[in-house]
C-alpha positions, 0 to 999 in steps of 0.5 A: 489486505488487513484494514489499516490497523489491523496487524503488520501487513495493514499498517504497512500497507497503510504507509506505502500506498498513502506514502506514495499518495502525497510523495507523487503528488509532490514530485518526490521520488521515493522508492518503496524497498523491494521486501516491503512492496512485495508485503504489501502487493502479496496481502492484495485480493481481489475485494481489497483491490475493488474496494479501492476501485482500482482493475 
């Protein structure tokens, strides 16, 4: 994953995942459009997933 910023795949990632951060947290639904997630899910790696310290 690019870091936010850092080209398209970033700056995508950057609003879905921090997107769903606050629409969560408040109850919102919101769903993320199918080509969009599959962006933002294929630029994961395993130093991007472990910076954020999720498994």
């Amino acid at each position: 994953m690019e870091a936010a910023g850092c080209g398209f795949t970033g700056a995508l990632s950057h609003d879905v995942i921090h997107g769903l951060d606050i629409t969560v947290a408040l109850g919102i639904d919101r769903r993320v459009p199918q080509d969009r997630l599959y962006l933002v899910l294929d630029a994961l790696n395993r130093k991007s997933v472990k910076f954020f310290g999720i498994d």
